[in-house]
DOFIRO-508721 format. One line per 10 residues: number of its first residue (from 1); for each residue x, y, z of C-alpha. Coordinates in steps of 0.001 Angstrom, whole numbers. Each point is the difference from the previous one (the first is absolute). Layout:
% residues N
NUM = X,Y,Z ~ ... .
END
This chain:
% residues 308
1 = -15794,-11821,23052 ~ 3213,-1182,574 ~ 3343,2147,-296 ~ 3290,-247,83 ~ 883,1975,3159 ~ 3524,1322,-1024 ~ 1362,3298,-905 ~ 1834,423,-3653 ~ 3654,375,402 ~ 2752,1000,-2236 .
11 = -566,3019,-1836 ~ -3228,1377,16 ~ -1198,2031,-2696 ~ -2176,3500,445 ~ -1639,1399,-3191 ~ -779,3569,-611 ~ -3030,1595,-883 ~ 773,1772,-3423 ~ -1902,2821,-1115 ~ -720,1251,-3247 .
21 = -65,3490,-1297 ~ -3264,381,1462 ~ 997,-1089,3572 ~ -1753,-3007,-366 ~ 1048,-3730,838 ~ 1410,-1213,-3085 ~ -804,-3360,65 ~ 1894,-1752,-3139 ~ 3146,1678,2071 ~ -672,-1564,2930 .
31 = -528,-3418,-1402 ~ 3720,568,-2158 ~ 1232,938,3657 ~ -1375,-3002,1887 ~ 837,-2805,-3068 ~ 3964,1836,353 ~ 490,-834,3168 ~ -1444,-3536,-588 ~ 1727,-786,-3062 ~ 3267,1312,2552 .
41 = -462,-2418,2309 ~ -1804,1765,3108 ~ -964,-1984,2350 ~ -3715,2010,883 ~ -1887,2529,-1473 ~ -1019,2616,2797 ~ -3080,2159,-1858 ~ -1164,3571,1145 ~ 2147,568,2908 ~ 2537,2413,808 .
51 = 1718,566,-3526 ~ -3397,-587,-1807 ~ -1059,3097,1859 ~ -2359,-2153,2393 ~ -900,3971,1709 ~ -1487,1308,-3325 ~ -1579,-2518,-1808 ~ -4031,-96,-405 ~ -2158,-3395,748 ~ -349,-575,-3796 .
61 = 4100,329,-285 ~ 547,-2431,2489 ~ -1848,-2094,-1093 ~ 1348,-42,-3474 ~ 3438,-342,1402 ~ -927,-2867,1562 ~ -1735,-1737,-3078 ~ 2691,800,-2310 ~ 2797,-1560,2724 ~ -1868,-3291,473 .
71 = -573,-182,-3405 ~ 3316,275,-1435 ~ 1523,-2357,2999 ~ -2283,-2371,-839 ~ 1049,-2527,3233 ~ 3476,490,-690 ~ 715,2185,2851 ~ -2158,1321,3118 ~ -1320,3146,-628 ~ -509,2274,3294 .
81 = -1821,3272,174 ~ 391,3026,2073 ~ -2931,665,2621 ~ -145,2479,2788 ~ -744,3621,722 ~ -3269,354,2119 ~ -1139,-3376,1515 ~ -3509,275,-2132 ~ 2168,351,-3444 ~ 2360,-2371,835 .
91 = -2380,-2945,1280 ~ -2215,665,-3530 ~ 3096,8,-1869 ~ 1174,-3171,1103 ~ -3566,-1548,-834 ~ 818,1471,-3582 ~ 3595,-1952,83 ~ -1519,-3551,742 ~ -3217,739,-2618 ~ 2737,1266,-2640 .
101 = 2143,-3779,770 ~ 3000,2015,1783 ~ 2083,-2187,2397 ~ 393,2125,2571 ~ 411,3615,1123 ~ 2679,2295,1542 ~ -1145,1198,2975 ~ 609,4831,-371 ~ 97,1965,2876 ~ -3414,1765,804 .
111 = -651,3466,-915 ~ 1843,2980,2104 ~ -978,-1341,3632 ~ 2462,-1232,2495 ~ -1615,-2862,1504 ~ 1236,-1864,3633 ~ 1138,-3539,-365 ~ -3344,-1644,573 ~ -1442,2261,-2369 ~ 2628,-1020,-2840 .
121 = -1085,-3409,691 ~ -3503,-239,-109 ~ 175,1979,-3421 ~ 2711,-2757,-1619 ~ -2829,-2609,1532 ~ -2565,1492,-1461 ~ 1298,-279,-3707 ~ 1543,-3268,716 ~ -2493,-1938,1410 ~ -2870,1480,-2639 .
131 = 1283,-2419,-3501 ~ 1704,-3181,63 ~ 3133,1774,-1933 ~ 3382,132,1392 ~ 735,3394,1525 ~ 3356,1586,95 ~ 735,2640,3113 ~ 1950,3076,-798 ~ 2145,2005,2489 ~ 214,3389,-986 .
141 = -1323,3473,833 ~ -2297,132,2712 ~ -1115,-3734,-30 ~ 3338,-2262,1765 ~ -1526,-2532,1703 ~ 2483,-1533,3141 ~ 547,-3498,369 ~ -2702,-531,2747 ~ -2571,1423,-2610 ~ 1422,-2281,-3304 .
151 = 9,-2938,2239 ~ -3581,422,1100 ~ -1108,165,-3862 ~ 2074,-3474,-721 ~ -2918,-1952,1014 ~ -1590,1343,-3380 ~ 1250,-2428,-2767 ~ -975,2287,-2413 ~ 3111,2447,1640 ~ 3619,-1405,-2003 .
161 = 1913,2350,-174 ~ 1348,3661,1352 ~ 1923,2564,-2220 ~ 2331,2722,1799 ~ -81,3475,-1254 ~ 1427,1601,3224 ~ 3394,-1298,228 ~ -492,-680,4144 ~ 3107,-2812,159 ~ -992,-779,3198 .
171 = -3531,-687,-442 ~ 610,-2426,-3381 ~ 2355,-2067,2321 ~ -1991,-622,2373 ~ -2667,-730,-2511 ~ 1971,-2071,-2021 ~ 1795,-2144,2845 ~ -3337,-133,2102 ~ -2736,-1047,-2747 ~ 2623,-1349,-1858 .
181 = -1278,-2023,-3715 ~ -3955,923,1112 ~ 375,2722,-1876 ~ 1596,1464,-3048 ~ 2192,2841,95 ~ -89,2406,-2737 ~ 2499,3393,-214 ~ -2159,2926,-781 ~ 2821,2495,563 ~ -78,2923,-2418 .
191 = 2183,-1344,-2949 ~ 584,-3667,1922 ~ 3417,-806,-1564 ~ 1341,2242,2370 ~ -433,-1340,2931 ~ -640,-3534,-1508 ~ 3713,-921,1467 ~ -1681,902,3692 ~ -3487,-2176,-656 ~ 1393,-2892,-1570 .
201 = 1787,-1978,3093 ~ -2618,922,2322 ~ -2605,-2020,-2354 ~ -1449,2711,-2395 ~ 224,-1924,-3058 ~ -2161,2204,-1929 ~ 85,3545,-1123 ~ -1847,2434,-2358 ~ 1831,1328,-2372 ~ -671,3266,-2238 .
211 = 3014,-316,-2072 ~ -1446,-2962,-1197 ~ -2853,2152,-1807 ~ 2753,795,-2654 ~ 3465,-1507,845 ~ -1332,-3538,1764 ~ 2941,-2127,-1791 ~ 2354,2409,2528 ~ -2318,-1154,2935 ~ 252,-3689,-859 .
221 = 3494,486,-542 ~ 364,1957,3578 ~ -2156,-2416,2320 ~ 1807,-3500,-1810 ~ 3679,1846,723 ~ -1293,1261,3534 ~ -1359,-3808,714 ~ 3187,-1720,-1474 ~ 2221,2244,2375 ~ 1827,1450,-2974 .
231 = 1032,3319,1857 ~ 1735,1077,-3138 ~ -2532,59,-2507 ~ -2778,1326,2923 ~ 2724,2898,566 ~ 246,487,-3682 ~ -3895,274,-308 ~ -471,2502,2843 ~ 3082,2542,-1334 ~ -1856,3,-3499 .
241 = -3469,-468,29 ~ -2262,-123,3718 ~ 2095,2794,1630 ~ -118,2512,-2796 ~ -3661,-439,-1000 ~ -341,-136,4367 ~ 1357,3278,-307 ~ -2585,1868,-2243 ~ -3251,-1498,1590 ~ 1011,1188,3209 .
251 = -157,3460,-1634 ~ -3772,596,-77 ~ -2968,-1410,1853 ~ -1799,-2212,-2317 ~ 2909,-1281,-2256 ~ -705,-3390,1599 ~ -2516,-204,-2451 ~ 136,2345,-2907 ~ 4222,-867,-411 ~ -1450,-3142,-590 .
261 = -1906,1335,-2929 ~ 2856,1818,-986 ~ 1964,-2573,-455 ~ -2582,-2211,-1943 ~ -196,2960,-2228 ~ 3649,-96,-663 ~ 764,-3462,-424 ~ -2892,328,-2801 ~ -2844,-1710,1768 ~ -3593,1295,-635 .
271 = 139,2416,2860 ~ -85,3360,694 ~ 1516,2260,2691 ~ -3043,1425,878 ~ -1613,-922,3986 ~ -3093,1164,1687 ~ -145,2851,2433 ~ 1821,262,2408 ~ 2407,-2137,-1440 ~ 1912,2277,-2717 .
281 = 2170,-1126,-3079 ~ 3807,-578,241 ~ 1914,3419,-791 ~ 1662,212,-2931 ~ 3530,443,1724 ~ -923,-3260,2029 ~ -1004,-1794,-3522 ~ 2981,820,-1615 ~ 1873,-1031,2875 ~ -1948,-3677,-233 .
291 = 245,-203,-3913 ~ 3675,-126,309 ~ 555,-2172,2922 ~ -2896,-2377,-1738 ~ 2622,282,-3373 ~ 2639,-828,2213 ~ -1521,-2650,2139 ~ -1357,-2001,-3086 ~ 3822,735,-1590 ~ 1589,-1529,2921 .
301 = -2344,-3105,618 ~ -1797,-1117,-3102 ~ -2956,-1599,151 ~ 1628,-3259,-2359 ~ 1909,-406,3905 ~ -2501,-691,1631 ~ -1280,-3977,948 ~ -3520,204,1048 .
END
């Protein structure tokens, strides 16, 4: 089968997994979710990985997660799942992405063990090399490959792409400036507008975004200033919106995800702020706090604005 061996760039969109009353996958919210970031402009629909609660879902969930992304992008953009965890799970779940008509997968740390180099690389060789989809390496946690150990997997086409979650400078230059256009480079960064300015000149020219689950005119609006070079309106951005909301999720482990919810919830999308364990619900302080920055922030730069 022949693919197109290139990584999505721009912004890249990362449903959910809403949950009803019941704590179970609400699927009618999840397809809302995934067509409002497509009718926003997103340039990839990533399904069932980090803020779709990728550590908690069942077989059957992912599954439907992955259905009801293809589905609704219907070719328009490339949908990639999350696989990873223990190398038996994550080389079945990848068989599950290509039979479901995913495009590729992002490539999660495995479970709890710190494994040597060689180790790291065997397992990211393992998923890659067992479907024809692209595969997408992420650096994070206990899984950073070095550049030695991403080099060696560049002989698989299927590998187009690497997304950075650790923030180790050093290591995306010399990834960047030594496999140069091979690859694309995707910031992963917890909340990636804020060290977008960093990733962008060194080639990144991609990022996650979880703003844009509920505020992703404000992300279109941030990466077009921060591209342009207009330091003014980037500055302007930063003061009102990325900084402040920055500034709760660092509060509690697990806001990456369930402030995401939170949000959704308060900008009236069919979410709730409910996460599964471990992963608790925003606080109501730290909700409050995001309803009126989210009043402020949609005050200050109106969606009307916005060019897409």
């Amino acid at each position: 089968m022949s693919r197109a061996r290139k990584a999505p760039t721009g912004i890249l969109g990362f449903p959910v997994a809403p949950f009803n009353k019941q704590g179970k996958l609400d699927e009618e919210a999840l397809l809302q979710n995934i067509n409002f970031l497509l009718d926003e402009g997103l340039e990839a629909i990533f399904i069932a990985c980090g803020s779709g609660e990728f550590q908690s879902l069942s077989q059957a969930e992912y599954e439907q997660m992955i259905e009801a992304a293809v589905s609704a992008a219907a070719g328009r953009v490339p949908v990639y799942t999350g696989v990873g965890g223990n190398l038996s799970t994550a080389l079945e779940w990848a068989q599950i992405s290509e039979k479901k008509g995913a495009d590729g997968y992002l490539i999660l740390p495995p479970y709890l063990v710190n494994g040597e180099q060689e180790g790291l690389y065997r397992y990211a060789k393992s998923i890659i090399e067992s479907t024809d989809l692209n595969a997408i390496l992420y650096q994070r946690d206990q899984a950073v490959l070095s550049l030695s150990q991403i080099k060696r997997l560049t002989v698989l086409d299927q590998l187009v792409g690497v997304k950075d979650g650790a923030g180790n400078m050093d290591l995306n230059i010399n990834l960047t400036y030594t496999l140069g256009d091979r690859l694309g480079w995707i910031n992963g960064m917890p909340m990636a507008e804020v060290t977008m300015p960093a990733y962008l000149p060194i080639g990144f020219h991609s990022y996650s975004s979880a703003i844009s689950n509920y505020i992703p005119h404000i992300s279109r609006m941030f990466y077009e200033a921060l591209k342009d070079g207009n330091q003014d309106a980037v500055k302007n951005i930063y003061e009102h919106v990325i900084l402040p909301i920055n500034e709760i999720r660092k509060q509690r482990k697990g806001y990456a995800v369930s402030l995401i919810k939170a949000g959704m919830e308060i900008m009236s999308l069919n979410v709730r702020n409910t996460a599964r364990p471990p992963v608790e619900p925003v606080e109501i302080d730290h909700y409050r706090q995001l309803e009126t920055i989210l009043k402020q922030a949609n005050d200050r730069f109106p969606k009307k604005a916005v060019t897409v």
